[in-house]
N, C-alpha and C positions, 0 to 999 in steps of 0.2 A: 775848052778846059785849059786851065792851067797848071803847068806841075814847076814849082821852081823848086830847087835843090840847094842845103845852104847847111853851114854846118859843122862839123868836125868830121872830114869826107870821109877819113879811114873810122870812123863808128860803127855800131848798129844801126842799120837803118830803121826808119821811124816818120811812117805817114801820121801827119797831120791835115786830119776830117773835120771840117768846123761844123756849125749848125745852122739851124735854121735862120734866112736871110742874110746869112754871115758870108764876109771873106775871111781867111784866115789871118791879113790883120790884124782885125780885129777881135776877131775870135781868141787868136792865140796869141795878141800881139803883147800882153805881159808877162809873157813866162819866153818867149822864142830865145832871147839872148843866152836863156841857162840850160833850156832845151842843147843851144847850136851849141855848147862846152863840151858835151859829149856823144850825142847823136849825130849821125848821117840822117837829116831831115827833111822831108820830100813833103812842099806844102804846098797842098789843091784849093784850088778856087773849082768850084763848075761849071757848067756851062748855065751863064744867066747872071753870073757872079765873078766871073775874068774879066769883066772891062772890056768885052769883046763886043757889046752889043748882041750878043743870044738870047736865046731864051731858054731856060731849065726844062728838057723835057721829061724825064722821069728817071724816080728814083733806080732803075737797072738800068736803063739805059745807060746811067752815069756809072753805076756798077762796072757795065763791061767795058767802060773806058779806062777805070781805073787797073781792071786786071791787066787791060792789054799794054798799057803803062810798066807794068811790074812785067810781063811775060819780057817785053821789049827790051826792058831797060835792067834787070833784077833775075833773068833767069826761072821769074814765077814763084820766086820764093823770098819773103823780106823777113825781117826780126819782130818789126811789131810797125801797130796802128795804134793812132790815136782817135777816138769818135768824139765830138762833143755833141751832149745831146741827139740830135739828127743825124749830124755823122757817124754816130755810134748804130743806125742803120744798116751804114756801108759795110761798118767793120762786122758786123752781124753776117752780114749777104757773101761777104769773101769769106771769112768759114765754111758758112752753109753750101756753097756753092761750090770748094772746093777747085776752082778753075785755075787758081793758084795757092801758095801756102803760107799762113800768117803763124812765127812761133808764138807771139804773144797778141793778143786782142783786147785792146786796153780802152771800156765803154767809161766815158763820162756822164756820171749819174743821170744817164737818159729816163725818157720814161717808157719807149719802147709799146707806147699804144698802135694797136691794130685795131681794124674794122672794116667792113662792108662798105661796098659801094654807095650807096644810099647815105648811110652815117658819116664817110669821110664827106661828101660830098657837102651836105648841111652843116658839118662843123666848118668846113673853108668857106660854105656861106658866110658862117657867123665871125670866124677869128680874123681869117684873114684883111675884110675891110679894115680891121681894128687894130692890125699891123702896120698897114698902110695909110693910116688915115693921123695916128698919136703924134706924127710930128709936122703937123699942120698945123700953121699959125703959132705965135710967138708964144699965147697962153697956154697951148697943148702942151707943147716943147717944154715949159718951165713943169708946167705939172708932171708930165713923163718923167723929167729929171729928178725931181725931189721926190718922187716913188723907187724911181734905180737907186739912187741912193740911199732910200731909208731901207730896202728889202735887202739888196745885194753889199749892201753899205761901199757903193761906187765912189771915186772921187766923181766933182765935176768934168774930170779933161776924160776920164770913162767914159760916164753917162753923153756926154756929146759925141762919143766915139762911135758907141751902139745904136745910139740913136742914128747917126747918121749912113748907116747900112741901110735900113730902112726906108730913107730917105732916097737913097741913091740906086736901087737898083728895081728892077722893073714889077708891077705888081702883078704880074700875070707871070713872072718868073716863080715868086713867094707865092702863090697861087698854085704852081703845079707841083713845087715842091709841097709845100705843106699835105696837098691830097694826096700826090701818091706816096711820100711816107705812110701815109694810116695805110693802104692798100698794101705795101711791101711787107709780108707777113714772115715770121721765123717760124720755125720749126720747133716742138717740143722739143727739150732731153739732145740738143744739137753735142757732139763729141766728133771731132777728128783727133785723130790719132796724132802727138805731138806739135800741137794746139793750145795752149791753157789761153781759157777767157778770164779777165779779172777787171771788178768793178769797182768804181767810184763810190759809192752810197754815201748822197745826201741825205740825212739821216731825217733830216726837216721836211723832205719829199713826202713821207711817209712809209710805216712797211708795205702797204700794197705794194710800189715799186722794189723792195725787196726779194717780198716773195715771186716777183714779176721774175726778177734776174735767176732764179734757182727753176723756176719753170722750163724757160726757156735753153739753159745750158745744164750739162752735166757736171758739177762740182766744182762751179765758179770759185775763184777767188774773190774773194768780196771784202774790201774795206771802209770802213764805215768811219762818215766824219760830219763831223758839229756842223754843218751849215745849210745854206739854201743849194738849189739846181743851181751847178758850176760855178759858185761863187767862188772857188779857188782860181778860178780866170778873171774874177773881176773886182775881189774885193779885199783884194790888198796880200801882203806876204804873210799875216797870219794865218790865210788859208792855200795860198799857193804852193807855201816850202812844206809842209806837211805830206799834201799829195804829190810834189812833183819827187822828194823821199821816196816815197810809196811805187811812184814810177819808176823808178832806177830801180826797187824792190824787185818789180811786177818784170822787169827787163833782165834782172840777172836771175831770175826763177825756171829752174831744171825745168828742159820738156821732153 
């Protein structure tokens, strides 16, 4: 695991959780510079995805590394987290879990599917090759890219960036993560006491994933914006300054 710290050290502290496949390079590497202006920022890689040669073994496992991070280093108690996507997982699993205390839980428009052992199992049959396999050969590559770019509306030096996550890191790492997120389940109606959860809503996700987020917490903060899953990470400043607004919001909101 890696935790590097980086940032305006006297800030709020403020983990950043990437997503699936991701390092936080890449993940958050457009927005880090305005992030580090006013957060104390603690960004993880996991284990499978540090450059260490591991392999990801599962979604709590990686859990209790993070708390014990925060117990060690934080006293068990920080300002807020950032999820993206999958990360937004973790930032689930330390509320519910309680092992330490998060004031603010700040989910990027994840989508927060659950399921069974059998069903996660057959979907990492199915995605995961599909993960590992899009940037194989020069003509996948081109085609992957001019899809990042027409959905996420990516630049090119993006789309080569994500792609190359993918590329780099092991498929049997993107393997266990993928399955045991579906396995790592939330809790309905989750509430801790001086807590607030507040979400990203890509509004182009659809409301399923809405009503997903009011399911599972008690009286989210929810902000809703014009575009696709995390495109505020990758599709330029008309959707980054909006949400990262929104996050200074979600940080200076009474708990």
């Amino acid at each position: 695991m890696q935790f590097d710290e980086m940032g305006l050290m006297t800030g709020k502290v403020l983990f950043l959780l990437p997503g699936t496949a991701c390092d936080y390079q890449t993940n958050f590497g457009s927005v880090l510079e305005r992030l580090s202006e006013k957060y104390h920022l603690v960004c993880v890689n996991y284990d499978g995805f540090d450059g260490s040669g591991s392999i990801f073994p599962d979604m709590l496992t990686v859990t209790e590394k993070i708390e014990k991070y925060i117990q060690e280093n934080f006293g068990g108690r920080i300002d807020g987290a950032i999820g993206s996507s999958l990360g937004s997982t973790f930032v689930g699993q330390l509320i519910q879990r309680q092992k330490v205390h998060l004031d603010h839980g700040i989910f990027g428009s994840p989508d927060l599917d659950q399921s069974g052992r059998f069903s996660a199992w057959l979907q990492s049959k199915l995605v995961v090759p599909l993960l590992t396999s899009f940037t194989r050969g020069e003509k996948k590559k081109a085609k992957t890219r001019e899809k990042l770019k027409d959905f996420f509306e990516m630049s090119d030096e993006m789309a080569d960036r994500f792609m190359a996550c993918f590329e780099k890191f092991s498929p049997e790492s993107i393997k266990n993560e993928y399955y045991t997120d579906l396995l790592t389940w939330l809790q309905d109606d989750i509430h801790v006491e001086h807590t607030k959860a507040h979400f990203i809503y890509a509004s182009k996700m659809g409301e399923k994933y809405l009503n997903r987020y009011k399911k599972y917490f008690r009286d989210p903060e929810i902000r809703s914006f014009d575009m696709q899953h995390e495109q505020w990470l990758f599709g330029g400043d008309a959707y980054a300054v909006p949400v990262l607004k929104a996050i200074d919001e979600f940080m200076e909101t009474p708990v």
